[in-house]
CHARMM-style PDB file with segment names, atoms N, HN, CA, C and O in Angstrom:
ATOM      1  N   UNK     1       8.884  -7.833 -21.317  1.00  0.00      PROA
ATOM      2  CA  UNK     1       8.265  -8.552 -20.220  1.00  0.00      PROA
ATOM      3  C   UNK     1       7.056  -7.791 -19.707  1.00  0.00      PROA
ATOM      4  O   UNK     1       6.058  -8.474 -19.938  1.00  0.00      PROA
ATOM      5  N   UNK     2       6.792  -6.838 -19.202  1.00  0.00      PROA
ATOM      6  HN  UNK     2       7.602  -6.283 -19.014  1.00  0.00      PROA
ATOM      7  CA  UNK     2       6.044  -5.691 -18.961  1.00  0.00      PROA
ATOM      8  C   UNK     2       5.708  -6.223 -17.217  1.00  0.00      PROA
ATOM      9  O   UNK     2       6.314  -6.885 -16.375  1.00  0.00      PROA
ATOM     10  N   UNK     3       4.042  -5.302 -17.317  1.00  0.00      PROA
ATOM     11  HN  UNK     3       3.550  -4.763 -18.002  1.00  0.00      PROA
ATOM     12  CA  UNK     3       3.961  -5.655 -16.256  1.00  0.00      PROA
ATOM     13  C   UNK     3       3.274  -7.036 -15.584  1.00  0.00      PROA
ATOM     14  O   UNK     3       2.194  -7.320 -16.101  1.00  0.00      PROA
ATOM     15  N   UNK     4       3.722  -7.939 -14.516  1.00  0.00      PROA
ATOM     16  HN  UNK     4       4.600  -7.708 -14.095  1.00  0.00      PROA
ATOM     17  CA  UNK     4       2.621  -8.886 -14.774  1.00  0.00      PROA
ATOM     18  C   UNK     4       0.560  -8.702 -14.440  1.00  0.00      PROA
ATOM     19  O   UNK     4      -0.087  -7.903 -13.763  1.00  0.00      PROA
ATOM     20  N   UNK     5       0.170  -9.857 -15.294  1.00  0.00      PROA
ATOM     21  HN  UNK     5       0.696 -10.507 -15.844  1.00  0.00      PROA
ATOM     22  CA  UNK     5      -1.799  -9.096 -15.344  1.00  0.00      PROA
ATOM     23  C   UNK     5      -1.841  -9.234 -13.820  1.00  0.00      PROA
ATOM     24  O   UNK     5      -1.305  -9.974 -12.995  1.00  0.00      PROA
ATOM     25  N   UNK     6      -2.894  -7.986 -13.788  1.00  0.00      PROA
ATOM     26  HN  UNK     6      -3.329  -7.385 -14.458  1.00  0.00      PROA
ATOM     27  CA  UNK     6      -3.854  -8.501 -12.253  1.00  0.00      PROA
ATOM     28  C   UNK     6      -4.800  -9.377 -12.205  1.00  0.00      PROA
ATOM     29  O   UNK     6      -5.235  -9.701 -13.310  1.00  0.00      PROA
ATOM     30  N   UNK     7      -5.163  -9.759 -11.513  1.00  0.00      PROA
ATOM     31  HN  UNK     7      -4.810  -9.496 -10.615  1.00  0.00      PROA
ATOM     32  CA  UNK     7      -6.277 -10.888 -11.356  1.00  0.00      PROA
ATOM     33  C   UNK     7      -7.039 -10.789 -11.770  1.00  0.00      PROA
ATOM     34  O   UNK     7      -7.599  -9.729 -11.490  1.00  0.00      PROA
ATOM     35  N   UNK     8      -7.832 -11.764 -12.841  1.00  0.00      PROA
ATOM     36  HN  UNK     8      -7.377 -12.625 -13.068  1.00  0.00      PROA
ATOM     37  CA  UNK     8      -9.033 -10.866 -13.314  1.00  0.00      PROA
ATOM     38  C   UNK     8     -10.349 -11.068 -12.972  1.00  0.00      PROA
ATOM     39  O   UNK     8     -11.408 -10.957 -13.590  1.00  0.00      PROA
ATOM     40  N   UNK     9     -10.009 -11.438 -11.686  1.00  0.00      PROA
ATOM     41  HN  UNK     9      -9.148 -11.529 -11.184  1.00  0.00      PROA
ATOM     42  CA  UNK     9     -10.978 -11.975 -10.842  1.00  0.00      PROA
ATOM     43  C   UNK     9     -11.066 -10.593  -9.379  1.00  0.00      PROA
ATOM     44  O   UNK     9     -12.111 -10.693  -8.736  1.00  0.00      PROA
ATOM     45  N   UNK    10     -10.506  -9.922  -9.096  1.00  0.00      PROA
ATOM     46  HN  UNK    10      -9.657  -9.841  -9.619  1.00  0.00      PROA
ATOM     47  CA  UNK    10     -10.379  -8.801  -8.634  1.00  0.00      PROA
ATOM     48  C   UNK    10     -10.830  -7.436  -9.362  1.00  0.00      PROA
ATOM     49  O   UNK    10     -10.595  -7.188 -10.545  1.00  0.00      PROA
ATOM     50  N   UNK    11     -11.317  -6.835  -8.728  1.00  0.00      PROA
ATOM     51  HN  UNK    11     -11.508  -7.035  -7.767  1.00  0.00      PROA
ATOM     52  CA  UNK    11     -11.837  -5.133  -8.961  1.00  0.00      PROA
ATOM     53  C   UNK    11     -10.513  -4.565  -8.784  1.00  0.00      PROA
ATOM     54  O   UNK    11     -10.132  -5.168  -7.780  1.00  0.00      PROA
ATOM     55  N   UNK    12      -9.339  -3.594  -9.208  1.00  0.00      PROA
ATOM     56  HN  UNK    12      -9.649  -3.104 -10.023  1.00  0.00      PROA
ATOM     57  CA  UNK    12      -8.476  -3.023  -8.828  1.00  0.00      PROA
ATOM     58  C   UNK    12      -9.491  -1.685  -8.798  1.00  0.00      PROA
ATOM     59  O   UNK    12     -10.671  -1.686  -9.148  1.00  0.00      PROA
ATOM     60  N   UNK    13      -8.686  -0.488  -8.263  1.00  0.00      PROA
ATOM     61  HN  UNK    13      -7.727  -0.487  -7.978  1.00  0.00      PROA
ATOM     62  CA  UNK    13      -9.352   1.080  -8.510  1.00  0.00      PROA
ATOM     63  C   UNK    13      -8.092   1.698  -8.911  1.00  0.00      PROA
ATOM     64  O   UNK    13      -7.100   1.100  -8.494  1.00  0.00      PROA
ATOM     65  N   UNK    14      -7.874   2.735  -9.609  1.00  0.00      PROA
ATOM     66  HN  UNK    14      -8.679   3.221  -9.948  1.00  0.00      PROA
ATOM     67  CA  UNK    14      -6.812   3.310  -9.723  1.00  0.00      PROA
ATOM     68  C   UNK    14      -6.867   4.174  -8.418  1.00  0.00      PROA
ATOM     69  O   UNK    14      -7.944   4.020  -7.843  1.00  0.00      PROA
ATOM     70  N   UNK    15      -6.052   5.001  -7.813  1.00  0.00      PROA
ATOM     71  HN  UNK    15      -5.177   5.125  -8.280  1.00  0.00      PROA
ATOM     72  CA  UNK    15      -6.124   5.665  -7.443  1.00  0.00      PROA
ATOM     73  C   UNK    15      -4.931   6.729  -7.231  1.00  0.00      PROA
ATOM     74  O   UNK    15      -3.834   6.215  -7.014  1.00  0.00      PROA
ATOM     75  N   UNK    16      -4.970   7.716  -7.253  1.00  0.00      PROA
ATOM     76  HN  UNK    16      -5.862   8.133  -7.429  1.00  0.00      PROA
ATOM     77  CA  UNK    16      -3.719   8.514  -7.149  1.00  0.00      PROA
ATOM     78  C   UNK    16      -3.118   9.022  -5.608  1.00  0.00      PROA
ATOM     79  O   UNK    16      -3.842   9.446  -4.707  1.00  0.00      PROA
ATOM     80  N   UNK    17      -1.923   8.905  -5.543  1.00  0.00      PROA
ATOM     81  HN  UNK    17      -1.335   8.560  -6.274  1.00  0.00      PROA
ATOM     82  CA  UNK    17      -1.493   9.138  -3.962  1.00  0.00      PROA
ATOM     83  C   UNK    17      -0.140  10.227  -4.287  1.00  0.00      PROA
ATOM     84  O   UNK    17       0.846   9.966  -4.975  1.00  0.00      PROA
ATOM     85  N   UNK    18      -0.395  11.304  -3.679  1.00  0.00      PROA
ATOM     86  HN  UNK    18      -1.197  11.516  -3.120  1.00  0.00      PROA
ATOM     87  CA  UNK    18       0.416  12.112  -3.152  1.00  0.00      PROA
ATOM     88  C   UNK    18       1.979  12.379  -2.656  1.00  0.00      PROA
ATOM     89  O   UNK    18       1.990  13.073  -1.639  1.00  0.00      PROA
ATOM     90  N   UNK    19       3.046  12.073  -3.032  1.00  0.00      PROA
ATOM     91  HN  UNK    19       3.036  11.510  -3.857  1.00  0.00      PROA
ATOM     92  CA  UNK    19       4.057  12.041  -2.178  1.00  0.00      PROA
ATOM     93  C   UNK    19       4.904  12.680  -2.556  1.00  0.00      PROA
ATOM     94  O   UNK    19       5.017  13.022  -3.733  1.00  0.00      PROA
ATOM     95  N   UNK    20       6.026  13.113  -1.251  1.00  0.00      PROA
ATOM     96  HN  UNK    20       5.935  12.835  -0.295  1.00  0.00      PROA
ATOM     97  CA  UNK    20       6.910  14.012  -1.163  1.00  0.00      PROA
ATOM     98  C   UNK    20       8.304  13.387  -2.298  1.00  0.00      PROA
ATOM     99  O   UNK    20       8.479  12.173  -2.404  1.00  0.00      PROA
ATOM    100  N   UNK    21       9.257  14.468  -3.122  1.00  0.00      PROA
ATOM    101  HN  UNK    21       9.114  15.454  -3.036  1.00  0.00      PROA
ATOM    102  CA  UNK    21      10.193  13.256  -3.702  1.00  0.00      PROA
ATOM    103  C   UNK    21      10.775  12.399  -2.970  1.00  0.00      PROA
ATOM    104  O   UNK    21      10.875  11.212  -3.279  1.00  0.00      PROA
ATOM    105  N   UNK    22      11.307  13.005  -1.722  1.00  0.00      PROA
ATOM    106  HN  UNK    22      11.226  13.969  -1.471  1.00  0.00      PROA
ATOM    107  CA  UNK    22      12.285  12.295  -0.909  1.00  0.00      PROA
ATOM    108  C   UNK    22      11.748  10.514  -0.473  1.00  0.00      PROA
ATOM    109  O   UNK    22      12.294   9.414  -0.558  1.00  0.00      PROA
ATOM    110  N   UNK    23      10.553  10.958  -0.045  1.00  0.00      PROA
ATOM    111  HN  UNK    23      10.110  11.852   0.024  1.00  0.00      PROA
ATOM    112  CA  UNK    23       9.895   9.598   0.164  1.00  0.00      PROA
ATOM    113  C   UNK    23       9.726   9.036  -1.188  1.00  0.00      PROA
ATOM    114  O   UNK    23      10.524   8.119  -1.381  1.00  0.00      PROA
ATOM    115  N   UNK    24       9.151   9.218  -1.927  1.00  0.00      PROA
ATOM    116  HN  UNK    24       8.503   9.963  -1.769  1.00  0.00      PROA
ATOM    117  CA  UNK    24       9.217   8.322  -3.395  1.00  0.00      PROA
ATOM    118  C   UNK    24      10.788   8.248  -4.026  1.00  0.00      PROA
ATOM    119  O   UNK    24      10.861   7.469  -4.976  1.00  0.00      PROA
ATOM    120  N   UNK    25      11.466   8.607  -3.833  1.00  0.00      PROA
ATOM    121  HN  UNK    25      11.406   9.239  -3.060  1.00  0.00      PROA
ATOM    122  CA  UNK    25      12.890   7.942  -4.069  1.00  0.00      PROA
ATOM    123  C   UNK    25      13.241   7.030  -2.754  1.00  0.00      PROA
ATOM    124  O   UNK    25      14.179   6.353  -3.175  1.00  0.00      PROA
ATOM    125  N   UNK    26      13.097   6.776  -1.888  1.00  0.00      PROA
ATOM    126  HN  UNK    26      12.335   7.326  -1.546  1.00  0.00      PROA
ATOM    127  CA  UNK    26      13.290   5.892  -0.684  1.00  0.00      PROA
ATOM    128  C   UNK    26      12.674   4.584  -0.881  1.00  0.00      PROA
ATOM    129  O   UNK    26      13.183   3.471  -0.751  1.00  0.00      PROA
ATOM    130  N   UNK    27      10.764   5.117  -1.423  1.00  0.00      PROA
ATOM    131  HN  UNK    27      10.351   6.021  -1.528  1.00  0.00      PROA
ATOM    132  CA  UNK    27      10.568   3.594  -2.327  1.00  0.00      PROA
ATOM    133  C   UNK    27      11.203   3.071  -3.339  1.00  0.00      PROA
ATOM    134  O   UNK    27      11.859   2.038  -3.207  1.00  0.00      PROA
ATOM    135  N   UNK    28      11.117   3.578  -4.241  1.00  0.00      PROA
ATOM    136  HN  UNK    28      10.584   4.417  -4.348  1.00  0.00      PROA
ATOM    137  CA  UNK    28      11.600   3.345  -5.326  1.00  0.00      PROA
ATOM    138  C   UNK    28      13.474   2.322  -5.115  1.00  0.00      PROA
ATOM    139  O   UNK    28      13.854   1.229  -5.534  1.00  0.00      PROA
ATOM    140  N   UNK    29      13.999   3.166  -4.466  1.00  0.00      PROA
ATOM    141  HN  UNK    29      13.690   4.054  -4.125  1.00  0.00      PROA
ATOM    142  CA  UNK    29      15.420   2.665  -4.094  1.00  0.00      PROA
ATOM    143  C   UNK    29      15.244   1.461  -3.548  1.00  0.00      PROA
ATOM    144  O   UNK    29      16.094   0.590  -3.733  1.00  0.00      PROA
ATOM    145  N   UNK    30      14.284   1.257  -2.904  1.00  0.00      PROA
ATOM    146  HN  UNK    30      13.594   1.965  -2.753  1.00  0.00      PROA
ATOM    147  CA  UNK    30      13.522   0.272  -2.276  1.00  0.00      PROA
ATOM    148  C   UNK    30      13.022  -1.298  -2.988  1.00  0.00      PROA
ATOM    149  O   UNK    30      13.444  -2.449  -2.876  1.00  0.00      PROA
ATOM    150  N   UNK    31      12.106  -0.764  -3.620  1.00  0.00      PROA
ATOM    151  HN  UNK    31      11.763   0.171  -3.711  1.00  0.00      PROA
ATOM    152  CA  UNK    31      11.248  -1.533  -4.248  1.00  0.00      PROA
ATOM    153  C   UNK    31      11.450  -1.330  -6.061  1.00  0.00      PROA
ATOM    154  O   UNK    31      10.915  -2.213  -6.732  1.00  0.00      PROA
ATOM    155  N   UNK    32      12.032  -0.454  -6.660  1.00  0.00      PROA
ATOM    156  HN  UNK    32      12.466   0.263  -6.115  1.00  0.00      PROA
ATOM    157  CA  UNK    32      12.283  -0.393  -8.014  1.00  0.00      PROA
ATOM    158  C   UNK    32      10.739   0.341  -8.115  1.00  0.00      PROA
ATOM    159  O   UNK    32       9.849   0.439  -7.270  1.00  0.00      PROA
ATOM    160  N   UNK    33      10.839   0.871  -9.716  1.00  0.00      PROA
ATOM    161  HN  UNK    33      11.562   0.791 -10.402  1.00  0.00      PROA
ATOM    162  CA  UNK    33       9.587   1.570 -10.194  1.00  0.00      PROA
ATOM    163  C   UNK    33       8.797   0.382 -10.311  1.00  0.00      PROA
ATOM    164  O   UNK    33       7.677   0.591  -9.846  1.00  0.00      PROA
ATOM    165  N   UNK    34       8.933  -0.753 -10.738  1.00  0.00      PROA
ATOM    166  HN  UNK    34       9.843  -0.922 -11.116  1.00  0.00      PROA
ATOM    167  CA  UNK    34       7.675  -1.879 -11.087  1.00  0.00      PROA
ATOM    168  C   UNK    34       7.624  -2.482  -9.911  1.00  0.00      PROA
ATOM    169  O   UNK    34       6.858  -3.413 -10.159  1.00  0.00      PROA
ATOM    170  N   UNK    35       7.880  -2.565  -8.957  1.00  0.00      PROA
ATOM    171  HN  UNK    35       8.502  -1.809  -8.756  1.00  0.00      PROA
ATOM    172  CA  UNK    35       7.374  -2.748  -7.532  1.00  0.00      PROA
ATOM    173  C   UNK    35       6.577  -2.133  -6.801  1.00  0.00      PROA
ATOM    174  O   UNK    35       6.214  -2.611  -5.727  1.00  0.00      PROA
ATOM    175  N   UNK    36       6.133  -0.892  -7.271  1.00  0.00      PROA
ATOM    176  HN  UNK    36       6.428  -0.504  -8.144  1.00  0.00      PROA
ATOM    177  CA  UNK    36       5.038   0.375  -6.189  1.00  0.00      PROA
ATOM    178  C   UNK    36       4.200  -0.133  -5.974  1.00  0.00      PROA
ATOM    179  O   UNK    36       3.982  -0.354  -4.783  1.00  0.00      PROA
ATOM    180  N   UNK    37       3.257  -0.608  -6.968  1.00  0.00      PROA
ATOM    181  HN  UNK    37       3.435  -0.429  -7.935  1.00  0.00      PROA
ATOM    182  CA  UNK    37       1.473  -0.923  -6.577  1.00  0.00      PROA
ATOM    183  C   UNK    37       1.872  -2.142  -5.647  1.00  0.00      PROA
ATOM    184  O   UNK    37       1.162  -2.001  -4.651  1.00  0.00      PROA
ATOM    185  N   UNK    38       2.779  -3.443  -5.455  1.00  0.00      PROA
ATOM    186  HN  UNK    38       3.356  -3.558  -6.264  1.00  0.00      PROA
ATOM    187  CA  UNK    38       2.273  -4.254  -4.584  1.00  0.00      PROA
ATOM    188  C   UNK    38       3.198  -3.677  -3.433  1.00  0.00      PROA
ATOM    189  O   UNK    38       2.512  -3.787  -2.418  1.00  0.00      PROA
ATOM    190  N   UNK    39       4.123  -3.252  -3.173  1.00  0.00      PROA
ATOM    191  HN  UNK    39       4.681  -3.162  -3.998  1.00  0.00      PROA
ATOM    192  CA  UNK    39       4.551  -1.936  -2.001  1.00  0.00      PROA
ATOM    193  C   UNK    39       3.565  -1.491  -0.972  1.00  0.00      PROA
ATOM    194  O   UNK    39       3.553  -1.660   0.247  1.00  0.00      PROA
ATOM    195  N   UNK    40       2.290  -0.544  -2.219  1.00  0.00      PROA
ATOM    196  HN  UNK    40       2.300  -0.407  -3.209  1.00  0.00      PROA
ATOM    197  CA  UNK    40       1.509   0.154  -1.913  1.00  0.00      PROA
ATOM    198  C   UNK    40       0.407  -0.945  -0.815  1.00  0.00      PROA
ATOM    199  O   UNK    40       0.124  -0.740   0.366  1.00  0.00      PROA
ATOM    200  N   UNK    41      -0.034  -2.103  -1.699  1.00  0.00      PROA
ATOM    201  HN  UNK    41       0.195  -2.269  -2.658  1.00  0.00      PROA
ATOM    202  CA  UNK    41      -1.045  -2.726  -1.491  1.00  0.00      PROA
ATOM    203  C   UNK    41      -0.710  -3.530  -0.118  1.00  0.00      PROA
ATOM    204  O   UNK    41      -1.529  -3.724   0.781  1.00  0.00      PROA
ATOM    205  N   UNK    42       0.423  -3.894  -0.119  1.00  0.00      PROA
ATOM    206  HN  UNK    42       1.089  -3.737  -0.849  1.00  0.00      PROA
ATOM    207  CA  UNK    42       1.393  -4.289   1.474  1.00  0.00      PROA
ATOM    208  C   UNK    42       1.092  -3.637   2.020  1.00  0.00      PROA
ATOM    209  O   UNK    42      -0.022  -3.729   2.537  1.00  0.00      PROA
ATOM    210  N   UNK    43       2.217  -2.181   2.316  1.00  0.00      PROA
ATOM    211  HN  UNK    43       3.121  -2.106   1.896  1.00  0.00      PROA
ATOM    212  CA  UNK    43       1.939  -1.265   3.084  1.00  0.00      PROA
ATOM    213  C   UNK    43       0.639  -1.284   3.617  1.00  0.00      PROA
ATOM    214  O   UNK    43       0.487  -1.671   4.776  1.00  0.00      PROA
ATOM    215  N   UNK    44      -0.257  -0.945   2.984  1.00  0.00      PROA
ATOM    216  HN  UNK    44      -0.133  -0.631   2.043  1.00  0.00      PROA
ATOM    217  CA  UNK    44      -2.091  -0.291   3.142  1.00  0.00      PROA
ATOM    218  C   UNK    44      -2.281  -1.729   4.034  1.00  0.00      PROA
ATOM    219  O   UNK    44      -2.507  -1.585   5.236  1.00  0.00      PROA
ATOM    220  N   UNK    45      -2.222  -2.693   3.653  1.00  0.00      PROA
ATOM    221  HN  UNK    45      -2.038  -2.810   2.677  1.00  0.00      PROA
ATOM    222  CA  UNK    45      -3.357  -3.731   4.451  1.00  0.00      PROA
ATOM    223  C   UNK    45      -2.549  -4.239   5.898  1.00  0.00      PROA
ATOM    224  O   UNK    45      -3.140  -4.676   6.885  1.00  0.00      PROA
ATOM    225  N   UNK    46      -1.144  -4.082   5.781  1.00  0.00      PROA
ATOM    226  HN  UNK    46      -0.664  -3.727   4.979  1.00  0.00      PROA
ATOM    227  CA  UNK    46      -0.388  -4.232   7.089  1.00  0.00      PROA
ATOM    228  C   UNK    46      -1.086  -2.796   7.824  1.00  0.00      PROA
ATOM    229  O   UNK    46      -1.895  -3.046   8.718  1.00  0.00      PROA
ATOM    230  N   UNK    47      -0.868  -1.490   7.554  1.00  0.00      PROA
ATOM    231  HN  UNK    47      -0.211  -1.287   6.827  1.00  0.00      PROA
ATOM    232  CA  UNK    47      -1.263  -0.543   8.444  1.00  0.00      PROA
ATOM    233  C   UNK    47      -3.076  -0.696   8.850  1.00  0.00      PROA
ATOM    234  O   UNK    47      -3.742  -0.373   9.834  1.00  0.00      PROA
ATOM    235  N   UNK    48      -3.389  -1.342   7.560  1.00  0.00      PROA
ATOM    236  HN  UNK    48      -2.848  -1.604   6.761  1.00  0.00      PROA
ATOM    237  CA  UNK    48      -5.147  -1.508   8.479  1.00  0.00      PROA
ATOM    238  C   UNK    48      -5.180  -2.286   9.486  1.00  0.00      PROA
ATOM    239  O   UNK    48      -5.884  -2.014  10.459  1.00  0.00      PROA
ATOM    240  N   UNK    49      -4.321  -3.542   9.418  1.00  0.00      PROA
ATOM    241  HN  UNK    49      -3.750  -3.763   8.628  1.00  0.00      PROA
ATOM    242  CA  UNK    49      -4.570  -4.770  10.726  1.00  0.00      PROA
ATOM    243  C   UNK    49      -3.880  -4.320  11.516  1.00  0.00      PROA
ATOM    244  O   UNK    49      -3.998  -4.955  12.564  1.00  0.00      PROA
ATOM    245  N   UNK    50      -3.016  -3.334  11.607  1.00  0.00      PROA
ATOM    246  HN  UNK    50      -2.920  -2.819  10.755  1.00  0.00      PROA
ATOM    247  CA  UNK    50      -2.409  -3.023  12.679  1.00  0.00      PROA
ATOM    248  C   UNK    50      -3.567  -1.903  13.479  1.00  0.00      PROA
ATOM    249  O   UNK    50      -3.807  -2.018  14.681  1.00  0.00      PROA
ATOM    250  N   UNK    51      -4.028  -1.146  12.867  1.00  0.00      PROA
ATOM    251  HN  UNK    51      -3.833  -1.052  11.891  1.00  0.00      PROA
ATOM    252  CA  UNK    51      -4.949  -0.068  13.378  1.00  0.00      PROA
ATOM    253  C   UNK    51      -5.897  -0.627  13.919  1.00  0.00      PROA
ATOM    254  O   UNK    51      -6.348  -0.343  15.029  1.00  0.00      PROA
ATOM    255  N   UNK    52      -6.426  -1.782  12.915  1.00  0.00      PROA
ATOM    256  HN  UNK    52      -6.060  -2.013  12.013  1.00  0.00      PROA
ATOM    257  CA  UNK    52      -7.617  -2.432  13.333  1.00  0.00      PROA
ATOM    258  C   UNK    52      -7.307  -3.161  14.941  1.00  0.00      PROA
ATOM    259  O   UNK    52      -8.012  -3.006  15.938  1.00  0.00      PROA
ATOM    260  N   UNK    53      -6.242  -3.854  14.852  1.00  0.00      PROA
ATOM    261  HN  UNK    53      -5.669  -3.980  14.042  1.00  0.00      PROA
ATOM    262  CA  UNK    53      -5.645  -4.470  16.733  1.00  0.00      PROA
ATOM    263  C   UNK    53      -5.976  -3.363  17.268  1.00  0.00      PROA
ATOM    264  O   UNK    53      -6.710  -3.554  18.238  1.00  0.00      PROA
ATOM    265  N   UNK    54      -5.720  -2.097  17.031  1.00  0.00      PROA
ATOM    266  HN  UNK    54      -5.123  -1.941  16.243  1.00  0.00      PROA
ATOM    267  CA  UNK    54      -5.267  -1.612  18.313  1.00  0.00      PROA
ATOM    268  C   UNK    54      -6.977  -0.683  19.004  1.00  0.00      PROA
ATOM    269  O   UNK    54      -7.809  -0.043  18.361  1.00  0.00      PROA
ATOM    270  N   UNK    55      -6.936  -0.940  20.206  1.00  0.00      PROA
ATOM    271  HN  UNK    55      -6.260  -1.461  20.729  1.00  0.00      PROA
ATOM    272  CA  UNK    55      -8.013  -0.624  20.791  1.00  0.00      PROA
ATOM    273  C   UNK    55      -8.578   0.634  20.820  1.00  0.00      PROA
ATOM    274  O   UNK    55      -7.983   1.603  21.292  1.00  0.00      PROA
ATOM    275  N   UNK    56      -9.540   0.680  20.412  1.00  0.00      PROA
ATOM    276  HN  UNK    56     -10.024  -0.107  20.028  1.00  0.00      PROA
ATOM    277  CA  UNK    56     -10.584   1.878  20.654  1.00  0.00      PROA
ATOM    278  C   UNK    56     -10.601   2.859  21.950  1.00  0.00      PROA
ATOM    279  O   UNK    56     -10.953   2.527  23.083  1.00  0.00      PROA
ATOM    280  N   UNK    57     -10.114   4.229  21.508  1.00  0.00      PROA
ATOM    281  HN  UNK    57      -9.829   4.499  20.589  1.00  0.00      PROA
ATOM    282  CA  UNK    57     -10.526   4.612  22.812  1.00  0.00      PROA
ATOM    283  C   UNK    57     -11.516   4.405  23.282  1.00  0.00      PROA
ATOM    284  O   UNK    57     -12.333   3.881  22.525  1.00  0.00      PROA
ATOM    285  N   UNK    58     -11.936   4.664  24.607  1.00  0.00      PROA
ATOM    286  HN  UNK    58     -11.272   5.090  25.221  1.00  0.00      PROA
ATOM    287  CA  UNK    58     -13.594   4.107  25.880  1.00  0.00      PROA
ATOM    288  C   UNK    58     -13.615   2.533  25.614  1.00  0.00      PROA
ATOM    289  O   UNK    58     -14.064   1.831  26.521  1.00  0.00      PROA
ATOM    290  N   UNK    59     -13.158   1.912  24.419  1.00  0.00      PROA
ATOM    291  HN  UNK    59     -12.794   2.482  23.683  1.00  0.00      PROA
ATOM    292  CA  UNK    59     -13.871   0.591  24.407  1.00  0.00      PROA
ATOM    293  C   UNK    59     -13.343  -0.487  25.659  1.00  0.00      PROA
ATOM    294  O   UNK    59     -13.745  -1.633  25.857  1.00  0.00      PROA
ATOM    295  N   UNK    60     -12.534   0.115  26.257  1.00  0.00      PROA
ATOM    296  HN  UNK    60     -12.208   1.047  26.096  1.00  0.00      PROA
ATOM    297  CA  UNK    60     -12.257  -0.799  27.738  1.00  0.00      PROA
ATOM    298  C   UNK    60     -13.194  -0.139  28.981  1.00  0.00      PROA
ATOM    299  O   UNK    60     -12.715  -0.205  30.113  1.00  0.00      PROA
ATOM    300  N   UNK    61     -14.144   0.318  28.854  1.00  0.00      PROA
ATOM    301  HN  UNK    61     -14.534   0.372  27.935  1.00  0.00      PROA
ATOM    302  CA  UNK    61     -14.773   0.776  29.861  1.00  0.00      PROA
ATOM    303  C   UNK    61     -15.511   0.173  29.956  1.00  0.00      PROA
ATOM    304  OT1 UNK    61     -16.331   0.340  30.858  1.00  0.00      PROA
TER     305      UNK     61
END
């Protein structure tokens, strides 16, 4: 079966990310090994709109 294609209408980047084992067995237990990249790609764009809501310091002045 492998993995399914990405869009090939999308730019992907590879990129490499860092993590402790404990946390990458928590994903993994989680999400299985062929689940990471859309995990990853969740994760990342939920924590931007969340950052992005939240207000700027001074910008209420």
């Amino acid at each position: 079966m492998g993995r399914p294609p990405i869009n090939a209408g999308l730019k992907m980047v590879k990129q490499t990310v860092w993590l402790d084992p404990p946390l990458l067995a928590r994903i993994v237990a989680a999400v299985g090994d062929r689940g990471m990249s859309e995990f990853f790609r969740s994760a990342a764009e939920a924590e931007l709109k969340r950052r992005e809501r939240k207000p700027k310091p001074g910008a209420g002045e």
